[in-house]
Each structure stands twice: as C-alpha cells, then as structure tokens.
C-alpha positions as a LaTeX table, in Angstrom:
\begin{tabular}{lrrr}
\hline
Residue & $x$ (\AA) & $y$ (\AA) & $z$ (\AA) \\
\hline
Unk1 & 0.00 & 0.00 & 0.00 \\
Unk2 & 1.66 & 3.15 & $-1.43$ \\
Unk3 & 2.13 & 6.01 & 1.56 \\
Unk4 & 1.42 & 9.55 & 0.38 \\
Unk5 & 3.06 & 12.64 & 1.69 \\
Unk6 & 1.33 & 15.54 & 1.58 \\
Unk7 & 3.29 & 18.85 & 1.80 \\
Unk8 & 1.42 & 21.69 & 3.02 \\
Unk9 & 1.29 & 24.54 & 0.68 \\
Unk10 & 0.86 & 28.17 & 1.58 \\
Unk11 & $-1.65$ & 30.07 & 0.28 \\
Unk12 & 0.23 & 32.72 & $-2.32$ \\
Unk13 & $-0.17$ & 36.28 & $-0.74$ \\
Unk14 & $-1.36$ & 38.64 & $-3.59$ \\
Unk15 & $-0.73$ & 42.22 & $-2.82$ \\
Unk16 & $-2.95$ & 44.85 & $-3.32$ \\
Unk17 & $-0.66$ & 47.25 & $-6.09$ \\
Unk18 & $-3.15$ & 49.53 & $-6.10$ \\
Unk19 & $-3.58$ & 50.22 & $-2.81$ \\
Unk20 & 0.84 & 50.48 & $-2.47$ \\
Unk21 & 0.59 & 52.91 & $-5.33$ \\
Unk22 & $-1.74$ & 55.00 & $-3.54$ \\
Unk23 & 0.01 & 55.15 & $-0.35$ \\
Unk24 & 3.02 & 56.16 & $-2.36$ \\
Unk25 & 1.70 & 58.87 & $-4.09$ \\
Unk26 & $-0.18$ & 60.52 & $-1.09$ \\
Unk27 & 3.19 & 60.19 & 0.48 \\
Unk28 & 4.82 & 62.29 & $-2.59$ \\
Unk29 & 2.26 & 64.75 & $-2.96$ \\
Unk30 & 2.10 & 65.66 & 1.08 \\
Unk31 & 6.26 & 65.80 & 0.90 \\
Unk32 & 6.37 & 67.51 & $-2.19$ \\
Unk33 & 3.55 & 70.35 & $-0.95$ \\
Unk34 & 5.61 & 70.40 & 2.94 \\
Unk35 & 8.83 & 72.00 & 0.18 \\
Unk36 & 6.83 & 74.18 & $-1.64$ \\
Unk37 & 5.28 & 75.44 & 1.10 \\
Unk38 & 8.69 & 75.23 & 2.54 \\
Unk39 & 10.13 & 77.50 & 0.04 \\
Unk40 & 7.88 & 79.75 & $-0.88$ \\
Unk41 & 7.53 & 80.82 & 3.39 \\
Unk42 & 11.51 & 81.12 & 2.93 \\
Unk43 & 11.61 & 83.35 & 0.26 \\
Unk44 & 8.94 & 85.33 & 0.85 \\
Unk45 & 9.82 & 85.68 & 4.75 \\
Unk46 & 12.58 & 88.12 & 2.79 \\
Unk47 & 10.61 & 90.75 & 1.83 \\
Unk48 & 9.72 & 92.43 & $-1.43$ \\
Unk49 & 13.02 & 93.24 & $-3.50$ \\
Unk50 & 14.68 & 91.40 & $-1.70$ \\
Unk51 & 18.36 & 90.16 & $-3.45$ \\
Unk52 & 21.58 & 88.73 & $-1.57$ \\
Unk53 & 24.18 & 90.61 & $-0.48$ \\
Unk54 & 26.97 & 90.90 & 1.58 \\
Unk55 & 24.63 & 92.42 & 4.29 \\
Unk56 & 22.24 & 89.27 & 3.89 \\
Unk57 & 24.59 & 87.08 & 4.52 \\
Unk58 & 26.38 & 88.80 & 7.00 \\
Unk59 & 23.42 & 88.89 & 8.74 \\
Unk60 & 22.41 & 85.53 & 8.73 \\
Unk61 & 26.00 & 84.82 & 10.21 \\
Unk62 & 25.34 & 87.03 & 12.97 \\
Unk63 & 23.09 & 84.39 & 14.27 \\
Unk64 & 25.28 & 81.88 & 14.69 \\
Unk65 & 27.72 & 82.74 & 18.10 \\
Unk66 & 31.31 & 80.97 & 17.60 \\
Unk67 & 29.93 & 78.95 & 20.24 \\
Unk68 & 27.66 & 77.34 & 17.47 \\
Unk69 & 30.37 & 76.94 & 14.77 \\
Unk70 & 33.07 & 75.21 & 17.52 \\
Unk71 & 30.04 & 72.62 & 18.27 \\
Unk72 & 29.55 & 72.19 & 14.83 \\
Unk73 & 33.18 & 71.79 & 14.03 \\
Unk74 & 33.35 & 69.38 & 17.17 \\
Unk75 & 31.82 & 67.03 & 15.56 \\
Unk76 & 33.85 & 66.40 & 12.99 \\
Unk77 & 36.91 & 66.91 & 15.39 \\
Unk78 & 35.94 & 66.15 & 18.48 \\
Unk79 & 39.26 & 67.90 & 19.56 \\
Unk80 & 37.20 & 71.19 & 19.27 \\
Unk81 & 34.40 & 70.34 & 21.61 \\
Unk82 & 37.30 & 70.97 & 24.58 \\
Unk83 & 37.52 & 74.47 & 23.97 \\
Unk84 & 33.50 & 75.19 & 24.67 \\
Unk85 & 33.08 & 76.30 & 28.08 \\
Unk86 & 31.15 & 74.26 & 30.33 \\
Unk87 & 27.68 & 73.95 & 29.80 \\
Unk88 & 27.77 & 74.94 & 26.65 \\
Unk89 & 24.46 & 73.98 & 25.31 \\
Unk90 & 24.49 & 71.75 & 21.80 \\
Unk91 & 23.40 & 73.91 & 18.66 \\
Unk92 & 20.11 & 73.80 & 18.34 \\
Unk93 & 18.47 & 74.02 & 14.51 \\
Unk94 & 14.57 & 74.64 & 15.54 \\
Unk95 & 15.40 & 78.87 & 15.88 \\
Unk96 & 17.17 & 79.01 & 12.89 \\
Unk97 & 14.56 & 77.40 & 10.74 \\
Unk98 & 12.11 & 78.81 & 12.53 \\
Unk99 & 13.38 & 82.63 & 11.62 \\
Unk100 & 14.08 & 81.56 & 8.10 \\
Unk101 & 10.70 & 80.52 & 7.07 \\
Unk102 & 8.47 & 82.69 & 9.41 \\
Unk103 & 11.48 & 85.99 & 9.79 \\
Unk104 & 10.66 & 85.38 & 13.81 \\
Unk105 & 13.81 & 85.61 & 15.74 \\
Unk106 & 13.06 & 84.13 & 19.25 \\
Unk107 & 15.64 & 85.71 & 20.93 \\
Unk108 & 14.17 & 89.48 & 19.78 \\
Unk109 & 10.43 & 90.18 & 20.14 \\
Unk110 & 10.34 & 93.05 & 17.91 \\
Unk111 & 10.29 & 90.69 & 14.86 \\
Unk112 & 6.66 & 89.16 & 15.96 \\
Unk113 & 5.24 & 92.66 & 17.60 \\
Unk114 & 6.85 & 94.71 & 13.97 \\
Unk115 & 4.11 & 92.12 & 12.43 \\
Unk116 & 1.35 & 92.62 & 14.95 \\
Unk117 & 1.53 & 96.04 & 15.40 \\
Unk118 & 1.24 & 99.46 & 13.01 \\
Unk119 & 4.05 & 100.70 & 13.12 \\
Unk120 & 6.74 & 98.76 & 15.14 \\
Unk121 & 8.33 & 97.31 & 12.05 \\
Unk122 & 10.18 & 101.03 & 12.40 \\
Unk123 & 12.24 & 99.66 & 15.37 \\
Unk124 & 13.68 & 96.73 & 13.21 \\
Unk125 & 16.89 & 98.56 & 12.54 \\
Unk126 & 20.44 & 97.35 & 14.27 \\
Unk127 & 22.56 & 99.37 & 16.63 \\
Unk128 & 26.27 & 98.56 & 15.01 \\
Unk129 & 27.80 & 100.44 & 17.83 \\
Unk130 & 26.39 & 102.18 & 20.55 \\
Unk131 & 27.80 & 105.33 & 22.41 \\
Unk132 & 27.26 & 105.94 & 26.06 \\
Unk133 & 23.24 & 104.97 & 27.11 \\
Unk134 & 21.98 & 104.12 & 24.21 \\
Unk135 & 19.85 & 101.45 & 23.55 \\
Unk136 & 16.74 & 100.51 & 21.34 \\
Unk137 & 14.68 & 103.11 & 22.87 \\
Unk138 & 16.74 & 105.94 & 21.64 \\
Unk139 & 17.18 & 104.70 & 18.33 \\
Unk140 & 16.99 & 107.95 & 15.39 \\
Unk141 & 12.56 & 108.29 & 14.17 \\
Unk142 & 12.87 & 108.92 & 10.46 \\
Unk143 & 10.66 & 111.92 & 9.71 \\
Unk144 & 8.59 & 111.55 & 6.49 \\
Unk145 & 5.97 & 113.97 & 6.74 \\
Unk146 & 3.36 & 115.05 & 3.88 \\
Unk147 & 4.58 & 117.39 & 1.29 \\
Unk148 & 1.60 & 119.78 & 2.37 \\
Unk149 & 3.56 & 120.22 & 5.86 \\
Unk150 & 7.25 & 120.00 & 4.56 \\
Unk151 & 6.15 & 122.89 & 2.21 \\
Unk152 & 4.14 & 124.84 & 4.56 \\
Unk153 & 5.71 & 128.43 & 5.23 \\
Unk154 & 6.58 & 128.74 & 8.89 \\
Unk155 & 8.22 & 131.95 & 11.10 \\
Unk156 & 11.45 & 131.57 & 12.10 \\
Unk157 & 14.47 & 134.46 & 13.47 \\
Unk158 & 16.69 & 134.98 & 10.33 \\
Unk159 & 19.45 & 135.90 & 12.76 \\
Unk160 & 20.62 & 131.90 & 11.87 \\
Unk161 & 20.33 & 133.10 & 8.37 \\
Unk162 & 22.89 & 136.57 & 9.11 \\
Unk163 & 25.75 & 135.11 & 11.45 \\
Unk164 & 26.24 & 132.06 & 8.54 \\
Unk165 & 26.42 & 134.87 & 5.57 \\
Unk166 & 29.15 & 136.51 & 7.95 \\
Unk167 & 30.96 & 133.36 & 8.81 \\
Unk168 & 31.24 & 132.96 & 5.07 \\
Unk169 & 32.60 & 136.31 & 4.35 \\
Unk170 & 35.30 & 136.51 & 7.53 \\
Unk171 & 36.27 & 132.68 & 6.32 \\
Unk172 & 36.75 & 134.22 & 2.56 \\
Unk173 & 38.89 & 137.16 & 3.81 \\
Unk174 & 41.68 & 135.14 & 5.48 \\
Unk175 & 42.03 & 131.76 & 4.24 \\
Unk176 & 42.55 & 131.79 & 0.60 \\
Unk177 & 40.20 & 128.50 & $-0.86$ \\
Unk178 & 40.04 & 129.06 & $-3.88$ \\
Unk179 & 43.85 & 127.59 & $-4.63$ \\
Unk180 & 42.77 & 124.19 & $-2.62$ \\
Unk181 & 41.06 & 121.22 & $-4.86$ \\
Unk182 & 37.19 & 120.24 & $-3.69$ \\
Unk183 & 37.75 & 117.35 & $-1.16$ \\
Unk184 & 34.56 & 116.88 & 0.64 \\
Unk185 & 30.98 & 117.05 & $-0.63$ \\
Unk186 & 28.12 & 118.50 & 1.75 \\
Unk187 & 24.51 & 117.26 & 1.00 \\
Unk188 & 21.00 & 117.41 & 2.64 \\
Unk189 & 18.53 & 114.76 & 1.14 \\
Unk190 & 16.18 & 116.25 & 3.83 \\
Unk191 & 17.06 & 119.76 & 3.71 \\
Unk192 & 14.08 & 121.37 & 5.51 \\
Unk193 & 14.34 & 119.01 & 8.34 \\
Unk194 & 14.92 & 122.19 & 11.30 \\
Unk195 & 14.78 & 122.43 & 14.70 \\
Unk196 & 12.05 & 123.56 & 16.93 \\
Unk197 & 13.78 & 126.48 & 19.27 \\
Unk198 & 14.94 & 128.34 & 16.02 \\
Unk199 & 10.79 & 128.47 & 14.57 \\
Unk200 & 7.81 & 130.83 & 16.16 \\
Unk201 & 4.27 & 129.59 & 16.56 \\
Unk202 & 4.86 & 125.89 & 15.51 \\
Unk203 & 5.07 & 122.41 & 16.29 \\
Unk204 & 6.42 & 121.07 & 12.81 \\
Unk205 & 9.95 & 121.32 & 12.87 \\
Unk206 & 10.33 & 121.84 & 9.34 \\
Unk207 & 11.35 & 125.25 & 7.19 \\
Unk208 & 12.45 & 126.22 & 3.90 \\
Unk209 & 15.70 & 128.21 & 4.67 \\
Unk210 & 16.89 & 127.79 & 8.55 \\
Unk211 & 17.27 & 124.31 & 8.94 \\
Unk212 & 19.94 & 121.29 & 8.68 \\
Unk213 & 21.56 & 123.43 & 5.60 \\
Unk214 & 22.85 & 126.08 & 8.02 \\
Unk215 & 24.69 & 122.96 & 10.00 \\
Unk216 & 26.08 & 121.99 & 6.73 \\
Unk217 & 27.36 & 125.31 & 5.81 \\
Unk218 & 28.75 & 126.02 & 9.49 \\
Unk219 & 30.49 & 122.86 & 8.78 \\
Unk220 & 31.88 & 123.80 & 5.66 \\
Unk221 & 33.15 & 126.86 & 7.31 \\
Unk222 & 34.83 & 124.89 & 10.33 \\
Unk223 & 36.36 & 122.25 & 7.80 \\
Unk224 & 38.16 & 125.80 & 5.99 \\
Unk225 & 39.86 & 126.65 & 9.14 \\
Unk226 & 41.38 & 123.50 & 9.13 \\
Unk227 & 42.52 & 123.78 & 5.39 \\
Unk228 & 40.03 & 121.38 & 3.75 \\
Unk229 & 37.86 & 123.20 & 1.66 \\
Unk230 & 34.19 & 121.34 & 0.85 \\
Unk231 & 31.75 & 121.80 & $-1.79$ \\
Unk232 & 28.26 & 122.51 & 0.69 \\
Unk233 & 24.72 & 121.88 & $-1.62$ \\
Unk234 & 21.80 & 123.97 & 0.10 \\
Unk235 & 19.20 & 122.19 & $-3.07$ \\
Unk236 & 15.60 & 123.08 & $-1.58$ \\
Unk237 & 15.37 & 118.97 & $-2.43$ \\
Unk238 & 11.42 & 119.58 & $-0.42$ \\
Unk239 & 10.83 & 121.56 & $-3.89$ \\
Unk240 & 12.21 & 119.96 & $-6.30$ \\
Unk241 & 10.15 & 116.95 & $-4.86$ \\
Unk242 & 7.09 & 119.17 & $-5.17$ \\
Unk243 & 8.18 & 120.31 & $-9.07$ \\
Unk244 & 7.99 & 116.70 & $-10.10$ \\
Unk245 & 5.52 & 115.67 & $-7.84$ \\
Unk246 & 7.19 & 112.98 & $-6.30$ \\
Unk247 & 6.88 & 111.48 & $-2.85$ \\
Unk248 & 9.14 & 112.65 & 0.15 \\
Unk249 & 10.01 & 108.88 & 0.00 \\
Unk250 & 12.05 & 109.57 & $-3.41$ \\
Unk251 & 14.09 & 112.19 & $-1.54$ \\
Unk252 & 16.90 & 110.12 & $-2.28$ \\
Unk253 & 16.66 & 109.64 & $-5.45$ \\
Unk254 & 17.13 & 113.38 & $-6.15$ \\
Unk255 & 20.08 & 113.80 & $-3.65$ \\
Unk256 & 21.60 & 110.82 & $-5.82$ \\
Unk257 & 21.76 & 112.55 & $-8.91$ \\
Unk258 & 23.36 & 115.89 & $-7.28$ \\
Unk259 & 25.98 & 114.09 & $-5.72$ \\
Unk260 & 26.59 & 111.86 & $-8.91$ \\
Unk261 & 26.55 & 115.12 & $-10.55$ \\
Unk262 & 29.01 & 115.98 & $-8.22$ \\
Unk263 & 31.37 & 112.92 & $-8.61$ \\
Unk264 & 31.74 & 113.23 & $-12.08$ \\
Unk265 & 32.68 & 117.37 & $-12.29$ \\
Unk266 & 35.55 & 117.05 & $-9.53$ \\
Unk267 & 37.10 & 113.70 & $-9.23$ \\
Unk268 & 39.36 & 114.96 & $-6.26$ \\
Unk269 & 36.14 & 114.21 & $-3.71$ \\
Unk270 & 37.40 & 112.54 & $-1.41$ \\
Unk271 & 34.03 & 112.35 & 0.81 \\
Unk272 & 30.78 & 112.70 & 1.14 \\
Unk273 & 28.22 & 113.93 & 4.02 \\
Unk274 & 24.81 & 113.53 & 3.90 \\
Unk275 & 24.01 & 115.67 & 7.23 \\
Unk276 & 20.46 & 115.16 & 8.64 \\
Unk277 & 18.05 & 115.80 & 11.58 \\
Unk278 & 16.98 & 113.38 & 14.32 \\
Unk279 & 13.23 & 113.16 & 15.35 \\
Unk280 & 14.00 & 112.06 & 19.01 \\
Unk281 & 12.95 & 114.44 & 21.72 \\
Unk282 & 15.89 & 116.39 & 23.17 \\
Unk283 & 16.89 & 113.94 & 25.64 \\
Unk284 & 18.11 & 111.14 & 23.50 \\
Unk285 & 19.96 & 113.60 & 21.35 \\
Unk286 & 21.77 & 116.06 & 23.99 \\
Unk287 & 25.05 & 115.84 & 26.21 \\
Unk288 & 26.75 & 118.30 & 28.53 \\
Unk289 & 30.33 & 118.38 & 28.33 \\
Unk290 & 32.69 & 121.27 & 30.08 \\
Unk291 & 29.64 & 122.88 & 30.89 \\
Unk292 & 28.12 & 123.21 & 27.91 \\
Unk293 & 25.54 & 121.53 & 26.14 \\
Unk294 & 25.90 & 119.95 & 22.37 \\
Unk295 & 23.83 & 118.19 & 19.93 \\
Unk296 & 24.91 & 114.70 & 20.16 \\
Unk297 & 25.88 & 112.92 & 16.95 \\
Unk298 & 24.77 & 109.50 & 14.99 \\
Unk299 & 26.15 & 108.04 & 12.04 \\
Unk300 & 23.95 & 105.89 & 10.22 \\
Unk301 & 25.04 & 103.19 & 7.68 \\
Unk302 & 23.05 & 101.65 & 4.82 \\
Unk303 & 23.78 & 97.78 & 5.10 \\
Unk304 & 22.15 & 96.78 & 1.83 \\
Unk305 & 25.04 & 98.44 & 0.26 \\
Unk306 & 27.32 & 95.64 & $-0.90$ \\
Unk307 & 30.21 & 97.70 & 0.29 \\
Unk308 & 28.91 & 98.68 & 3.15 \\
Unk309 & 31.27 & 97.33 & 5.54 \\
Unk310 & 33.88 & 99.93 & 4.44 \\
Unk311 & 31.42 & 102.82 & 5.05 \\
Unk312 & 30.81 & 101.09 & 8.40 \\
Unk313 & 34.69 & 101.05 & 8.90 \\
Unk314 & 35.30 & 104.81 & 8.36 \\
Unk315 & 31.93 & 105.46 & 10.89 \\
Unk316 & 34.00 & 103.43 & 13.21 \\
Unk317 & 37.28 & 105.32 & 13.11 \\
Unk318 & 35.27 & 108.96 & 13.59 \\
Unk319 & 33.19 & 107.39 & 15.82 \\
Unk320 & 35.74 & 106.20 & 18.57 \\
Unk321 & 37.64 & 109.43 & 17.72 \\
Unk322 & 34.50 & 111.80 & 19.10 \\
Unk323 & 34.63 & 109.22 & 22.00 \\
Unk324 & 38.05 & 110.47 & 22.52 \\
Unk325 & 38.46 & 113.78 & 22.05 \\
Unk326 & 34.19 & 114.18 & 23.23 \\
Unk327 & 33.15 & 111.34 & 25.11 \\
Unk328 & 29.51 & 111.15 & 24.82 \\
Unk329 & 29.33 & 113.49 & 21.89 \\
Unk330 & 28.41 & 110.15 & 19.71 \\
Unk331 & 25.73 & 108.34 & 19.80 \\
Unk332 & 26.93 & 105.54 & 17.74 \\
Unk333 & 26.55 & 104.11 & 14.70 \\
Unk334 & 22.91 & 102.75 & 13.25 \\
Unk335 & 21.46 & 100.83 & 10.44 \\
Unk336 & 18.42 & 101.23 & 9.81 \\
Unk337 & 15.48 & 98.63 & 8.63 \\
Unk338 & 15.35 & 98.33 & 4.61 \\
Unk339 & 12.72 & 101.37 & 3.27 \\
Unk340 & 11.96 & 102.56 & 0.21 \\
Unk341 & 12.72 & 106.38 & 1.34 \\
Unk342 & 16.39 & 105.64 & 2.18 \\
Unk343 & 16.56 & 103.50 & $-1.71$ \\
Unk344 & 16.47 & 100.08 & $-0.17$ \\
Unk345 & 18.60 & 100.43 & 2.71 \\
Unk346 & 21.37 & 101.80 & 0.43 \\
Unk347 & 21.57 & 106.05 & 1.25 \\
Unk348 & 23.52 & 106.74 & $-1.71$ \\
Unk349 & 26.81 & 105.16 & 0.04 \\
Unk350 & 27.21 & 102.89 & $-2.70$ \\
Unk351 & 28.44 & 105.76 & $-4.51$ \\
Unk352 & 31.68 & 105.92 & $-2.52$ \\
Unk353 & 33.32 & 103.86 & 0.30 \\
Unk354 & 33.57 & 107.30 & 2.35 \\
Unk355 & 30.24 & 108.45 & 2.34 \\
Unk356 & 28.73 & 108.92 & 5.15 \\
Unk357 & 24.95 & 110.00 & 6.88 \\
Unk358 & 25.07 & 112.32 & 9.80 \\
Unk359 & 22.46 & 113.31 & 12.00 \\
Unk360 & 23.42 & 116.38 & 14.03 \\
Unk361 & 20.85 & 116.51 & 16.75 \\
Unk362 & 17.21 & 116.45 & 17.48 \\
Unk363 & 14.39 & 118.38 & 17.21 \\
Unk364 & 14.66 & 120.30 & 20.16 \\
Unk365 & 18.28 & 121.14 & 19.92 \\
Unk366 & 18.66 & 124.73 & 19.12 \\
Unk367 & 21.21 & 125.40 & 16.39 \\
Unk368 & 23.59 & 126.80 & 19.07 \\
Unk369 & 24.09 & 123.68 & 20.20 \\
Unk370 & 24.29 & 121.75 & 16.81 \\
Unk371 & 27.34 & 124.29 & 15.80 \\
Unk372 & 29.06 & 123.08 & 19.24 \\
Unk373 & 29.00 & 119.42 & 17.65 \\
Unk374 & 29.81 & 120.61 & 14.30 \\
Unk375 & 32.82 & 122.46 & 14.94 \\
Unk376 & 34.18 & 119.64 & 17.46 \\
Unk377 & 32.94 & 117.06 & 14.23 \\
Unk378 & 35.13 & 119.07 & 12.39 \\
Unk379 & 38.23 & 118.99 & 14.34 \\
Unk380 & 38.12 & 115.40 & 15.22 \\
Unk381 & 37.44 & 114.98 & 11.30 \\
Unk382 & 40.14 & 117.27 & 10.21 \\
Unk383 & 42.84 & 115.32 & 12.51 \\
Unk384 & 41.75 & 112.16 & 10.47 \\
Unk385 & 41.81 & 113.62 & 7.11 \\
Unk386 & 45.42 & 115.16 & 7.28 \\
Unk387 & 46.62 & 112.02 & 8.76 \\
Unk388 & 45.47 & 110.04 & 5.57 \\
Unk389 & 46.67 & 112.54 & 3.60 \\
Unk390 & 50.20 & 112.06 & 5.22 \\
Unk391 & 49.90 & 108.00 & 4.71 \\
Unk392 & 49.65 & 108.72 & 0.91 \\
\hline
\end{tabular}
C-alpha cells in the first residue's frame, strides 16, 4: 500500500498594487507640498526686493555665536568640543529654521510685535555700535511727513540766516580756498528738516531756509579753518520733490543725482556727508560736556550696500575718535530697517566707500548747540583727514 506525503502549501499572498501605489503617491504629494510650502515661506519671509548681499549674509552669520560653529566643528573633530566652556548647550536648529521661514527671531520680540503692530516694524533697525546709554529706545525716528507740511511756510528768526552769511565772508577774507582742490561734498537729502527752538508759533519742525543746511554750511566753514575746503549743496530737495511731484520717499533719489553730478565734475572728492536731523525728543539727542551743552551725533550706515562694511569702517574710526576727544558726543553708529525712502537700505553710500549719513541733533536742539558738535565734528574729522593725507 503506497504512503502519500502531503506537503502543506501556503496560500500565495497577492498584494494589493493599487492600494501600495496610492500610499506612495499621497506620500509624494504631502512631501512635495511640505517644500513648496517650505520654500515659498523662505523666500517670501525676505521681503519684497529682496536680493543677496553681503549684508544678507552677514546677517544671517550674525546668528550663529562661535559657540555654534566650535560645536559644529566638534563634531567632525571632536578635539574642538574641549575648547566650549562648560555647559555649553548643543546647537540647536529649531530657531534658525524657525526665523528663516516665518522671519521670527526668538531671541528678539520686535520681529513678531513689527508684524502685529502698526508701526513697530520702524524699530527693526540694528545698533552697530552704541555710544554711552543708548539702547533701542533711543534709536533715530525717520521723519517723512506730507509734502503739504514740509512745504508749509513757517516763522522763524533769520538771525541763523545773518551770522552764517558773515561766517562765510570773515572765512573768505583770510584763508585763501580758492587755490585748494574740492575734497569733501556737503549734501542734505532732507534739507528742511529744522529744529524747533529756532521756529515761532509751531510744532512742525520743518522750514524752507533755517534748517539742517545752516549745520552743513557752518560745517563747511569749520572744515576751511582746518585747510580742507568742501563743496556745501543747500538744493531746496522739499521743492524739487514738489516740481515733479514725487513722494518725500524719493528724496533720495534726487540727492543721488546731485551728488553723482558731483562725482563726475571734480574727481578729487574725497568724501561725502549727507548731514540730517533726528526726530528724538531732546533727551536722546543732547550731552553736557565742560559745561556746555551739544547736539549729540549718529552716524547711520546703509547695510544693503554691498560695500557697506567699508562705510561702516570709516563710521567706526570717527566714531571712537569723538569718543576720545568728546566722550559722549556720539551716539553711535545705526542701520536702519530696509525702506523705500532711504533707496532700499542703500543712502547713496554705494556711490563711494567714504560716504557717510550724519544726523546732528534732534528736534529740540537749538542750532547753538548743533554748531558746538559741528565744529568739534570738524576737528576730530580734520585730525583724520590730514593724517590720511600724510599716509599717501
């Protein structure tokens, strides 16, 4: 009797394809919409216009502490990892990601409240280097007011107005200008910004004739003594913005084209000063020294210029030299947020690596006290200048 083995057989196991190719393609689509979303928050998270630059990138570096980059070294090498002090935290990549596709920086509230409320956004600007008390609460107010009350005719003492013409005639009598070259270049994108003691019966510190051009002319006066003559532009730029009925945002604009103007007539410029009026209250923008109170000083530096690290440099150098000479005289040195009214974040300092924006001052500094700063500007600027001059 034959024996039979029987040899169990599985039963085959027949996949579903359909149902695999589904999973895999709801997979796709949910990864590939997580990038484009991805993207699109990263890109846009950089505002309108935006376009890399040195200042970009240098910015994006400043959030990273050497801390971060000897951790991140460290673990290639862990050699590195004995230099971090103790209880050094590892580098964490939530913040950064976090700030690159929503712009929120968690260690600095002002980029969610700039977003949540009018107006903040204006306190989005960087202190580079900060003189003596100042902090983000002192930080310069741009002052963009309508054309109908930049324009508006105001009283103010034309006794401003009679000691400058006979400054200018004293300084023409003894020093003989006319045989020195052009070397610095004087401008006032905002020339009717003014200040409130020198104007009667108002509250807008704005005026067609004595305002921040007088501090550019004293200054032009003060550089003479010190055998540097400067080319000062008084352009009613509030005007011409009126002529061509542009906005007090494109103030710029027409500054650029004097001082390119400028550039190409006398190619012995050595520098330019854009000299401006702070909107702070006088507080933030006044210092007693010996005595005597001045207009404090701010330089301001355009970081979306691509060169703007060498503008930066020569803000430094003046800068610590006021420190010196007139400690607390300074205020620092600012960069303000990207706007259209300053040309993207630019101030015509692309134009050369020694151009520079001053602000001389608030608006209730009284133009006796801006002079004080400009003539000790002057000096400290002067000292500077002859000593490059010497190098070459």
């Amino acid at each position: 009797m034959k024996k039979h083995t029987y040899i169990k057989r599985s039963r085959p196991i027949y996949r579903n394809r359909t149902s695999i190719s589904t999973k895999k393609l709801m997979l796709v689509a949910l990864t590939g919409t997580f990038i484009i979303f991805f993207v699109a928050a990263t890109l846009t998270s950089f505002g309108a216009g935006y376009h890399l630059t040195s200042a970009s990138v240098n910015n994006i570096s400043n959030n990273l502490s050497v801390e971060t980059l000897v951790y991140v070294l460290g673990n290639e090498n862990r050699y590195f990892k004995q230099s971090l002090p103790e209880g050094n935290e590892p580098f964490s990549v939530t913040p950064l990601m976090l700030q690159l596709t929503t712009n929120i920086n968690t260690e600095d509230p002002r980029s969610l409240l700039g977003r949540e409320l009018p107006g903040f956004s204006l306190f989005d600007g960087r202190i580079l280097t900060a003189g003596e008390g100042v902090d983000y609460t002192s930080m310069p107010i741009e002052s963009a007011p309508p054309m109908e009350v930049l324009l508006a005719e105001r009283e103010a003492s034309t006794e401003r107005l009679e000691e400058i013409a006979d400054l200018k005639e004293s300084v023409a009598e003894t020093d003989n200008l006319d045989d020195l070259p052009v070397t610095v270049h004087i401008i006032h994108t905002h020339n009717r910004e003014s200040y409130l003691p020198e104007l009667q019966n108002t509250s807008d510190p704005f005026h067609e004739s004595v305002n921040i051009t007088l501090a550019g002319e004293r200054l032009g006066i003060e550089l003479a003594k010190h055998g540097i003559r400067a080319e000062v532009d008084t352009t009613d730029i509030g005007a011409e913005l009126n002529e061509r009925s542009w906005r007090f945002s494109q103030s710029y604009e027409v500054s650029r084209e004097i001082m390119e103007e400028a550039k190409q007539e006398n190619e012995e410029i050595q520098f330019y000063f854009d000299l401006h009026r702070d909107s702070q209250p006088r507080e933030n923008t006044t210092v007693e020294l010996n005595g005597e109170t001045y207009a404090q000083a701010l330089f301001v530096i355009g970081e979306n210029n691509p060169d703007y690290e060498k503008n930066k440099a020569l803000a430094n150098k003046l800068h610590e030299r006021l420190q010196e000479d007139y400690y607390g005289l300074s205020r620092g040195i600012f960069a303000p947020p990207v706007s259209e009214g300053s040309r993207n974040g630019v101030y015509n300092q692309d134009l050369s690596e020694n151009a520079l924006l001053v602000e001389f001052g608030g608006i209730e500094n009284s133009l006796e006290e801006v002079y004080r700063t400009v003539e000790a500007f002057a000096e400290v600027f002067s000292d500077f200048y002859w000593e490059q001059q010497d190098k070459e």
